[in-house]
C-alpha positions in Angstrom: -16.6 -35.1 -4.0 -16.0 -32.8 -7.0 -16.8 -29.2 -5.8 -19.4 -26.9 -7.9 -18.1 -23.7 -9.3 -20.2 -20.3 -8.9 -18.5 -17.7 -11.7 -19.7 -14.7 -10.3 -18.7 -12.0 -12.9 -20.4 -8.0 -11.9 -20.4 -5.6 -15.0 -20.2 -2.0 -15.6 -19.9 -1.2 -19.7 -17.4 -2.1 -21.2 -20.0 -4.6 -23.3 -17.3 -5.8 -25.7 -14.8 -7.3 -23.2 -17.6 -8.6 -21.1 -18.0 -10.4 -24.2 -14.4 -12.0 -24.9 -14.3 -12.7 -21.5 -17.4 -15.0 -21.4 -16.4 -16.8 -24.2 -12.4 -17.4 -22.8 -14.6 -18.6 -19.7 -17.1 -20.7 -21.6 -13.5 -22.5 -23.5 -11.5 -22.7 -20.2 -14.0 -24.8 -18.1 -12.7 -27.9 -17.7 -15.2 -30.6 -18.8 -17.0 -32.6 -16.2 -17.4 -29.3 -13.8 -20.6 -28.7 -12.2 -21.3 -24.8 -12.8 -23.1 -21.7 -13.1 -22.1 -18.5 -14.4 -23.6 -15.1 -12.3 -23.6 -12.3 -14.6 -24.2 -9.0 -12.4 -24.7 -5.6 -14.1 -24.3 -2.9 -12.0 -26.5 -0.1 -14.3 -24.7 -0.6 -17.3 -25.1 2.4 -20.0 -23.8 0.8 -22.9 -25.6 -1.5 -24.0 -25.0 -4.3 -21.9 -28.1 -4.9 -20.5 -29.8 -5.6 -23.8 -27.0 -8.3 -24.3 -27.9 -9.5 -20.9 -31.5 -10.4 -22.4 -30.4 -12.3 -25.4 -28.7 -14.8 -22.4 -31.8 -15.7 -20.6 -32.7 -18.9 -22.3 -28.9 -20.2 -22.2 -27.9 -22.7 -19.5 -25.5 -22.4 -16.5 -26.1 -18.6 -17.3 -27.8 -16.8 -14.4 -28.4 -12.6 -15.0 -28.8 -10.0 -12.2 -29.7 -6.4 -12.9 -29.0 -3.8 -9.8 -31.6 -1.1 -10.0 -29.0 1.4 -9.5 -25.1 1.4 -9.5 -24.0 0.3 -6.1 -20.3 -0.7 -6.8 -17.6 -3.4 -6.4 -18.8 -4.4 -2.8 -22.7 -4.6 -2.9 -22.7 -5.7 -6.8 -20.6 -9.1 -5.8 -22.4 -10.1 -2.4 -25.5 -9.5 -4.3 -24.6 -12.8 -6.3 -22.6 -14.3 -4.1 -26.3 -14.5 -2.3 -28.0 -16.3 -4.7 -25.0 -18.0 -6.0 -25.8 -22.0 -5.4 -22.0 -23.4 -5.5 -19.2 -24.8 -3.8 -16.8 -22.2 -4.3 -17.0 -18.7 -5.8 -14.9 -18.0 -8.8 -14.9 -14.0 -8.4 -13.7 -13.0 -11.7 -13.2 -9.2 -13.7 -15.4 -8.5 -17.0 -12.0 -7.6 -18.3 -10.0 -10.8 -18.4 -9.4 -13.3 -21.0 -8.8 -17.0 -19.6 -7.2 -19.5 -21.4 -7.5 -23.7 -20.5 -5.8 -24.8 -17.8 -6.3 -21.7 -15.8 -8.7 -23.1 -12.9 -6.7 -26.4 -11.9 -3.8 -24.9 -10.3 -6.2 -22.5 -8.1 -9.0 -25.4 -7.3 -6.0 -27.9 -6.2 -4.5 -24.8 -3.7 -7.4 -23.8 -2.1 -8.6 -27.5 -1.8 -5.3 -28.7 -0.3 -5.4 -29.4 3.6 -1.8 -28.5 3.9 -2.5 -25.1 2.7 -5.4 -24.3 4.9 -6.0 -21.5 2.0 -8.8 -19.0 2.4 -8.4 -17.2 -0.7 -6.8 -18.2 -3.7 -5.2 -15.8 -6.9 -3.0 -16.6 -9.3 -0.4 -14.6 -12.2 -1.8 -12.0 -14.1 -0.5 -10.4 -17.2 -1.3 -7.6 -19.0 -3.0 -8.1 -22.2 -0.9 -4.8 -23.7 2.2 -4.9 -22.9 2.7 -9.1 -21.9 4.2 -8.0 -18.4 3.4 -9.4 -14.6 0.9 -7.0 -13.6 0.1 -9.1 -9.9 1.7 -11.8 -8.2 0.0 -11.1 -5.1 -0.4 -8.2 -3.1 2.2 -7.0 -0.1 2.6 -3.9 1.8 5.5 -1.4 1.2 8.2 -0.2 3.6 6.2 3.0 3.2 2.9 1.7 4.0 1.2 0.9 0.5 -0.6 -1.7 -0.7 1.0 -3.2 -3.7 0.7 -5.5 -6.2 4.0 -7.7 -6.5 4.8 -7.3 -9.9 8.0 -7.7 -12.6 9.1 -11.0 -13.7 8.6 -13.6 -11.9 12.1 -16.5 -11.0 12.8 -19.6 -13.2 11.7 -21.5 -10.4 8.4 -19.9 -9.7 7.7 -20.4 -13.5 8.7 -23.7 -13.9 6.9 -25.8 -10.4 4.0 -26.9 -11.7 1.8 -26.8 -8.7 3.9 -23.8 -7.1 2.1 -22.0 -4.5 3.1 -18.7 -2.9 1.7 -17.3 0.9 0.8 -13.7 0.4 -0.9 -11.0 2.3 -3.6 -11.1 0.2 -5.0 -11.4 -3.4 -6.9 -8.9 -6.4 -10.4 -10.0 -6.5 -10.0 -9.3 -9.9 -9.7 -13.3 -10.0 -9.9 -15.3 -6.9 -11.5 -18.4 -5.3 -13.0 -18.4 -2.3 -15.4 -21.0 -0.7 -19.1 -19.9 -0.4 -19.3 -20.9 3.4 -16.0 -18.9 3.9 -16.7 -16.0 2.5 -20.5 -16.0 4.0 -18.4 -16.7 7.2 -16.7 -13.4 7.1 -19.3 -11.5 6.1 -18.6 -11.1 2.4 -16.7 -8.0 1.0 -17.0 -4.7 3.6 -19.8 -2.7 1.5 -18.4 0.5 3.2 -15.6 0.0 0.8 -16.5 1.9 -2.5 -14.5 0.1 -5.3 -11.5 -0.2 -3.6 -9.8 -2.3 -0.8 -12.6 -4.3 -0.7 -10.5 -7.7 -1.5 -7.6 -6.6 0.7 -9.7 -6.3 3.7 -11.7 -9.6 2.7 -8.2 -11.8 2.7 -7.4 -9.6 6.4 -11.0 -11.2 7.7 -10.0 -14.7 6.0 -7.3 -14.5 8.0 -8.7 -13.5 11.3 -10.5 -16.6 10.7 -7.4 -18.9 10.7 -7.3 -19.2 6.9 -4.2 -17.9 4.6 -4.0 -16.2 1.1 -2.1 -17.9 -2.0 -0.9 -17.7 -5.4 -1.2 -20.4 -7.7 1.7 -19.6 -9.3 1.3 -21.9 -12.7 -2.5 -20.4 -13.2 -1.9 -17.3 -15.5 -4.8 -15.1 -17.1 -4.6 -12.0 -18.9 -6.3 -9.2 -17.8 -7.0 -5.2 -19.0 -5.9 -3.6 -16.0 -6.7 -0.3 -17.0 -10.3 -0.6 -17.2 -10.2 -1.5 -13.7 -7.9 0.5 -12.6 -9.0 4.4 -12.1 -7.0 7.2 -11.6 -6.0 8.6 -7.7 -9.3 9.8 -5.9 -10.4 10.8 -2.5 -12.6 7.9 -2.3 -9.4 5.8 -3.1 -7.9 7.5 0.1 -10.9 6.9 1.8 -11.0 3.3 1.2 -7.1 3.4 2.2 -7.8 5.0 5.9 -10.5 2.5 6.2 -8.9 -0.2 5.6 -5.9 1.1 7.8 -8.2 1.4 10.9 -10.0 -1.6 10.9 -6.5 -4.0 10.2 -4.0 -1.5 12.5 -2.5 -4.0 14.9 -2.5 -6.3 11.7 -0.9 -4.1 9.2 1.8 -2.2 11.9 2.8 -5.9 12.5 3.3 -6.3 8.7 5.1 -3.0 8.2 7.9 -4.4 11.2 8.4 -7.1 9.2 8.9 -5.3 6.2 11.2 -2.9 7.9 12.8 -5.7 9.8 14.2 -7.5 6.5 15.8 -4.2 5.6 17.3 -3.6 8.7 19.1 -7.1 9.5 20.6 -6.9 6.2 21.0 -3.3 5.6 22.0 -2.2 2.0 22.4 2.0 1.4 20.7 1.5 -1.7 17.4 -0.2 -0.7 16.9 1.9 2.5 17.7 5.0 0.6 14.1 4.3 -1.6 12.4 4.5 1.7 14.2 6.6 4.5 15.5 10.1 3.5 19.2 10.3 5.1 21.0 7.6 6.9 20.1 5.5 10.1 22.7 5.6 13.5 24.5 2.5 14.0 22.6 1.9 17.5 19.8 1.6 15.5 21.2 -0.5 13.1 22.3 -2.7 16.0 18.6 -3.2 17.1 16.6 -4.5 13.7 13.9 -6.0 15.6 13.3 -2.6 18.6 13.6 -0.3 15.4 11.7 -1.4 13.2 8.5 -1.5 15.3 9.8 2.3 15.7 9.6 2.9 11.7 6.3 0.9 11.4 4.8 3.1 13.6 6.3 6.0 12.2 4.9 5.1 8.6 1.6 4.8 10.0 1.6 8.1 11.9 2.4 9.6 8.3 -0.7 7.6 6.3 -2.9 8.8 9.3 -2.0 12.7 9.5 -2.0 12.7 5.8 -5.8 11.8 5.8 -6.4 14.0 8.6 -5.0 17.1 6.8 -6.5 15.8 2.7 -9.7 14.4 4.3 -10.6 16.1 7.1 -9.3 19.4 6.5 -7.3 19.2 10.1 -3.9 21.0 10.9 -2.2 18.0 12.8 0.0 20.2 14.2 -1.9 23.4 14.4 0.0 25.9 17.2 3.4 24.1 16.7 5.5 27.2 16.6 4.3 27.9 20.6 5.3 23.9 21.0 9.5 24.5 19.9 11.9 25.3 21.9 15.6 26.0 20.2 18.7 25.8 22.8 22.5 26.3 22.1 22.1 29.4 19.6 23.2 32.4 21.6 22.7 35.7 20.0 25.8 37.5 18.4 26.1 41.2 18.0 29.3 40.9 15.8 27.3 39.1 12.9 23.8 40.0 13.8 22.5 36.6 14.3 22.4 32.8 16.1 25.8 31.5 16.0 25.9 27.4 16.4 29.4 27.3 17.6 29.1 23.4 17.5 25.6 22.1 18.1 22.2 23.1 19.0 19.4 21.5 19.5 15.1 22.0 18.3 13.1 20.3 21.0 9.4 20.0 19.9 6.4 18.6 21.6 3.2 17.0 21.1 4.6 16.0 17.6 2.1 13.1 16.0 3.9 13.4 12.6 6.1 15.5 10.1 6.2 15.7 6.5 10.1 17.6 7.0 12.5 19.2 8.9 15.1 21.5 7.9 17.4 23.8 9.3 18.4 27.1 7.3 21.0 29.7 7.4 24.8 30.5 5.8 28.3 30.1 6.8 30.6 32.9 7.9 34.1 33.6 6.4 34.5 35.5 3.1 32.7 33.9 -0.1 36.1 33.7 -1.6 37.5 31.2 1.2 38.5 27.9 0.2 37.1 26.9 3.4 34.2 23.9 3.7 32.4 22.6 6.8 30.2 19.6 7.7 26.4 20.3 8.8 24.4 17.4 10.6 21.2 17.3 11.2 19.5 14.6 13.4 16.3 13.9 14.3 15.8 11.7 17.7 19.2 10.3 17.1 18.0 8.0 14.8 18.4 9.3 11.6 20.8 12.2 10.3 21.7 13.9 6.9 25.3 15.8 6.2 25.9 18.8 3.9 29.5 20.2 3.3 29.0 24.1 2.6 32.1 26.4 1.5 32.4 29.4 3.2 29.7 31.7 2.9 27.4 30.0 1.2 23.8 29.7 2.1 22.9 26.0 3.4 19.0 24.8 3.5 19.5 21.4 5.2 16.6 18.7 5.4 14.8 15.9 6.1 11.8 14.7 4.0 9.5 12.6 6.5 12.0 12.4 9.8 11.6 9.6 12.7 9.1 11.0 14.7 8.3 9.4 18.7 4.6 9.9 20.1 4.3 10.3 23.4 8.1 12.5 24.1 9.6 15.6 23.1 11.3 15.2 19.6 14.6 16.4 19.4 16.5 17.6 16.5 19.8 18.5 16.5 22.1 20.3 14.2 26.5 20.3 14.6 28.8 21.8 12.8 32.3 21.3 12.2 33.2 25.5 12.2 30.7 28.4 13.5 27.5 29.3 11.2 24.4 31.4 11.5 20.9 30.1 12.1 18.5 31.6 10.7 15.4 29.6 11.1 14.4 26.2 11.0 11.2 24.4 9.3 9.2 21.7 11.0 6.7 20.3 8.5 6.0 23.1 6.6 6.0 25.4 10.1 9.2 28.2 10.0 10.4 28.4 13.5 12.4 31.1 14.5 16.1 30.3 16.1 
């Protein structure tokens, strides 16, 4: 039985676009399709609700005004309530669609196989011509991206190509109305923003999976959809983060588990500042539950200190304790002879950790020595300072353990003087 299609479209301005993209829709349906078209303003200012009225007497056209603006969420399960097919075509004012666009995506979520929830497809930028969103995946540093750049000779050329993702852009996406009714529709405590992610995480939970039709292309004006960094975008973020925890740590170890079993300086270096032990390196699958944790204590004491206003580590200083720098009279300061050692508790997270001082011996020796520091063992950082030189050694974003005393520790390969260390923005006296 030949599904029928709901196009469920919400608008805000941008009048002329809505415009171009309801006519690419109108020429890309194929024929024979049972459909309606939802147009949703969402307190349009520009116009657009006066073009709205000239589209009253038109068929398959169905108009919804909100009576105030209520955003991305709200706007879209509005018509997805009164929508009356099959399956919801959840689509951007700002795309343009070209024939041939809807196949790929009907035959994916329609094939038993699959068992797809949610189906996207290729987007490219109507500027530039470039990939803008292949799908969406989840960084080694805890971001939601879209997977962009070009995309293989192989993806491009299987008709009927379908690629598994974490989730999809509801910039363009089908969904089946009982499914997404199912799951509650999009989370309206999103505000225009990780509202899609966290409706593919709920598909999911449901026993369905997110795909890409990979030979369905649109073009799309990402920048009118796109806004700048806000705290409502961080908002979104930590809400999405603490509903989908278990979920997303379990998709960060897998990210951090393909660096790790195959470990190349280069790619690690984008993520990790300094370089890993070789235990660690020995133990992909252990350590990289370790860095997926890690990443999510950073996300989560970043919105504590930007949202909340909370020092996550208020009272730190009282919480370090330095061993193996004793005191010398002869040059007035903490010698480390060979190593010493920064033991700090009740740590959640840190944004750095350095270690400050200078080297003894005249400034006009030829002489050079080898500083380490380490934090927990698992990940270190060498400087080679002349002789008497300052050295102001760190670590941006070190492995951090809940639950024990962190350790850092600091060798030398000849004497130097301690002067203080830093532990996430904190100076702590040696």
């Amino acid at each position: 039985m030949t599904p029928t299609f709901s196009f469920i479209i919400p608008l805000f301005n941008h009048l002329a676009h809505t415009q171009a993209m309801l006519e690419s829709l109108r020429g890309s349906i194929p024929p024979g399709v049972a459909f309606e078209i939802v147009l949703i303003d969402d307190f349009s200012t520009d116009g657009t609700r006066a073009w709205l009225a000239t589209l009253a007497d038109e068929p398959h056209i169905k108009t919804l005004l909100n009576p105030r603006n209520l955003g991305y969420a709200k706007t879209n399960n509005a018509a997805a309530a009164v929508a009356t097919g099959d399956i919801l075509a959840l689509l951007n004012n700002d795309l343009l669609l070209e024939p041939g666009w809807l196949e790929p995506m009907l035959a994916a979520l329609q094939d038993p196989a699959l068992n797809a929830g949610v189906v996207g497809n290729l987007q490219w930028t109507v500027a530039e011509g470039q990939l803008d969103h292949a799908g969406i995946a989840i960084s080694a540093q805890g971001k939601f991206e879209h997977i962009r750049g070009d995309p293989s000779v192989a993806a491009r050329s299987q008709l009927g190509h379908t690629r598994r993702v974490l989730a999809v852009t509801g910039a363009c996406c089908l969904v089946r109305k009982s499914d997404f009714g199912r799951v509650g529709g999009f989370d309206e405590a999103f505000v225009n923003g990780g509202e899609d992610v966290d409706l593919c995480f709920k598909l999911r939970q449901a026993g369905k999976r997110a795909y890409v039709a990979c030979s369905s292309a649109v073009r799309h004006h990402v920048s009118l959809s796109r806004h700048r960094s806000d705290p409502q975008n961080e908002h979104n973020s930590r809400r999405l983060f603490i509903k989908w925890r278990k979920e997303i740590k379990t998709e960060l170890a897998g990210v951090w588990l393909a660096l790790l079993q195959k470990p190349d300086p280069s790619r690690l270096a984008e993520y990790l500042d300094g370089e890993l032990s070789d235990q660690h390196l020995a133990k992909p699958h252990a350590f990289s539950r370790v860095m997926a944790e890690n990443v999510l204590q950073q996300e989560e004491c970043y919105w504590a200190r930007t949202l909340d206003g909370e020092d996550v580590n208020a009272g730190l200083p009282d919480r370090c304790r330095v061993l193996g720098l004793p005191w010398s009279e002869a040059v007035g300061g903490y010698v480390l002879e060979r190593t010493a050692e920064l033991r700090v508790e009740g740590l959640r997270s840190a944004r750095n950790i350095f270690v400050c001082g200078r080297t003894l011996g005249r400034s006009s020796g030829k002489e050079a020595l080898s500083i380490t520091l380490s934090a927990n063992g698992m990940q270190h950082k060498t400087c080679v300072v002349h002789a008497g030189a300052s050295f102001n050694l760190g670590i941006v974003a070190p492995v951090v353990l809940l639950g024990v005393v962190n350790q850092f520790t600091v060798s030398t390969t000849a004497p130097a003087l301690v002067s203080h260390f830093v532990v996430d923005d904190q100076a702590i006296n040696a």
